[in-house]
N, C-alpha and C positions, 0 to 999 in steps of 0.2 A: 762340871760341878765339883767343889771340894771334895774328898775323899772323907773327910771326916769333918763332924760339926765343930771340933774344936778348934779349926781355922780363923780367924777374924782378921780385918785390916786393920793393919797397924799405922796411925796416921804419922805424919815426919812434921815438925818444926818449921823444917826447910818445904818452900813449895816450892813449885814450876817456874811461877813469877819470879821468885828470886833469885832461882838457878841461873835464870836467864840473864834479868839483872845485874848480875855478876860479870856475864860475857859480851853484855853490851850489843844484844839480839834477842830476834823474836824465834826460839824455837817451831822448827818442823819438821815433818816427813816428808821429800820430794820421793814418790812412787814413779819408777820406771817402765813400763808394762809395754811389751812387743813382741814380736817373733824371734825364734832365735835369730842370731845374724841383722836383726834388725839394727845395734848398734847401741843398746841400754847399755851396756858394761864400759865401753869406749866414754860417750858422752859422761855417765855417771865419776870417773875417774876423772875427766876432764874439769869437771865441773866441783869436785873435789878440792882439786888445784888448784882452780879459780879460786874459791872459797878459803881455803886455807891460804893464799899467797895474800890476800886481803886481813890476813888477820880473824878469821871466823872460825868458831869451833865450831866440827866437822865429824860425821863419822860414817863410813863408807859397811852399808850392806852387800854384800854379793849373792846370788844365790850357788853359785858354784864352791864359793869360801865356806859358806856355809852348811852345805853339805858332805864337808869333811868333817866340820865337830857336830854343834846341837842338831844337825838334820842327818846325821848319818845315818839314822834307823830306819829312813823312810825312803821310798822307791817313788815310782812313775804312776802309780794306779792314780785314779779320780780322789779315792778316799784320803792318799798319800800327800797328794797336792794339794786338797785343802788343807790339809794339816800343816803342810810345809809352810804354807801363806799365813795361816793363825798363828804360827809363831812368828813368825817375820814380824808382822803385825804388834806382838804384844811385847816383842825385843823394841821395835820401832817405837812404840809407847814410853817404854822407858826413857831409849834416849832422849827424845822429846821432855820427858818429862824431867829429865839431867839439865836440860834447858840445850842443847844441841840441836845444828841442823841435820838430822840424818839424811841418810838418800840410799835410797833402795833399787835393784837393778831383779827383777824377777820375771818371765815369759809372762804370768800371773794369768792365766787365759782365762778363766773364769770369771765374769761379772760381780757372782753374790761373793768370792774373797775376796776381791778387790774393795766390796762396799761392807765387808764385815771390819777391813781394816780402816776404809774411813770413821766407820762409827765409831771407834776407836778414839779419832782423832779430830772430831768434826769440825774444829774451828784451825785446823792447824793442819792439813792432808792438803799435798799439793799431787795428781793425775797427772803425770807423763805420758801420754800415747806415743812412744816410738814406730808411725806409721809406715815405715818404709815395706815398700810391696813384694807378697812374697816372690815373687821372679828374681828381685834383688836380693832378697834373703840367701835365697836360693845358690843364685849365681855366684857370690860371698861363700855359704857354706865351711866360715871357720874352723868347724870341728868334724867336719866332715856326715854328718849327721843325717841331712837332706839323702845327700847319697843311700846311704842306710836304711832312712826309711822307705826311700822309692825301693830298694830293693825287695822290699820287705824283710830289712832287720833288725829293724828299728820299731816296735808297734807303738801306737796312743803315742805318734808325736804330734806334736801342738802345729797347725797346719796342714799336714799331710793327712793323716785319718782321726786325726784328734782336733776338736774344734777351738778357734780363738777368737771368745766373744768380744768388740771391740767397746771402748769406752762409751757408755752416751752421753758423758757431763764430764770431759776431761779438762781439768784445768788450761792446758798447751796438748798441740799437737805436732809432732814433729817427725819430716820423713826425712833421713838422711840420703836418700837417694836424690836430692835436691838441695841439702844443707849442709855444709861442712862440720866438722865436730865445735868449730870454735864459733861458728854461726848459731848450732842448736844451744850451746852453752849460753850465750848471748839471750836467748830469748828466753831461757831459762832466769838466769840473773836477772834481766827485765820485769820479768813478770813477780820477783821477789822483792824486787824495790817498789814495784808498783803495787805490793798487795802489803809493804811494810814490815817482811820478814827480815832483809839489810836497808841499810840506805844509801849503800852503795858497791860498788864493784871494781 
């Protein structure tokens, strides 16, 4: 809630539509949600490239980037990660509303942030499930992570003693332990022509 009454919204001239209009697309959020090591950061950046080599404006969330500036005050707890996600969410909003296609890359394990961010977005929130299984996560283990938690030094990781609830109405679902990064891009692009966010790739 505002901090003070004397806050109000300031309406803009400029809307959505026209932001858009300007760039010759349908602004959205593609949301990336997986385990670590699952492969959201890879495809995200891939699928960046695609988009921007097409002429699309693009703007790339990480949650790692992110966690050096506006998320630096926040840790691993439950309380922290939702927080983490609500902003993601209402930075996601804006782009969108700049008339951009953002694309977000976050573990997001939790069901109700993920749906607190579509509310956000309802007409315009594309679900990424990056399903690849955690064995394959696992066996990956880019950051070393996995390791650390089994050791236990790592507490509340997302898989290991921290749970990750998965999508139940994900727009695409995508394991890369079966799909190349330029195959999951692919069906990603697909499915944005087909729902009329580009109209082509």
């Amino acid at each position: 809630m505002p901090s003070s009454r004397n806050i109000r919204w300031q309406p803009s001239v400029i809307d959505r539509k026209s932001r858009s209009w300007i760039k010759g697309q349908r602004p959205c959020l593609i949301w990336l949600t997986g385990l670590s090591g699952s492969g959201k950061s890879t495809i995200a950046d891939a699928l960046e490239h695609r988009l921007h080599a097409c002429g699309r404006h693009t703007y790339l969330l990480d949650g790692d980037n992110l966690r050096h500036g506006l998320n630096r005050d926040l840790g691993f707890s439950a309380e922290d990660r939702c927080e983490n996600i609500r902003r993601v969410g209402e930075v996601g909003a804006l782009m969108v509303d700049a008339g951009l296609i953002a694309i977000a890359a976050f573990i997001s394990p939790f069901r109700a942030d993920r749906d607190l961010v579509r509310a956000l977005l309802p007409e315009c929130f594309v679900e990424v499930h990056v399903s690849t299984p955690l064995s394959v996560c696992e066996e990956r283990d880019p950051k070393g992570l996995y390791r650390k938690a089994r050791a236990g030094e790592l507490k509340q990781f997302t898989g290991i003693d921290s749970p990750f609830e998965v999508p139940e109405a994900a727009e695409l679902t995508i394991d890369t332990s079966t799909l190349t990064v330029e195959e999951a891009v692919d069906r990603i692009c697909n499915y944005m022509v087909a729902a009329g966010y580009i109209d082509s790739f």
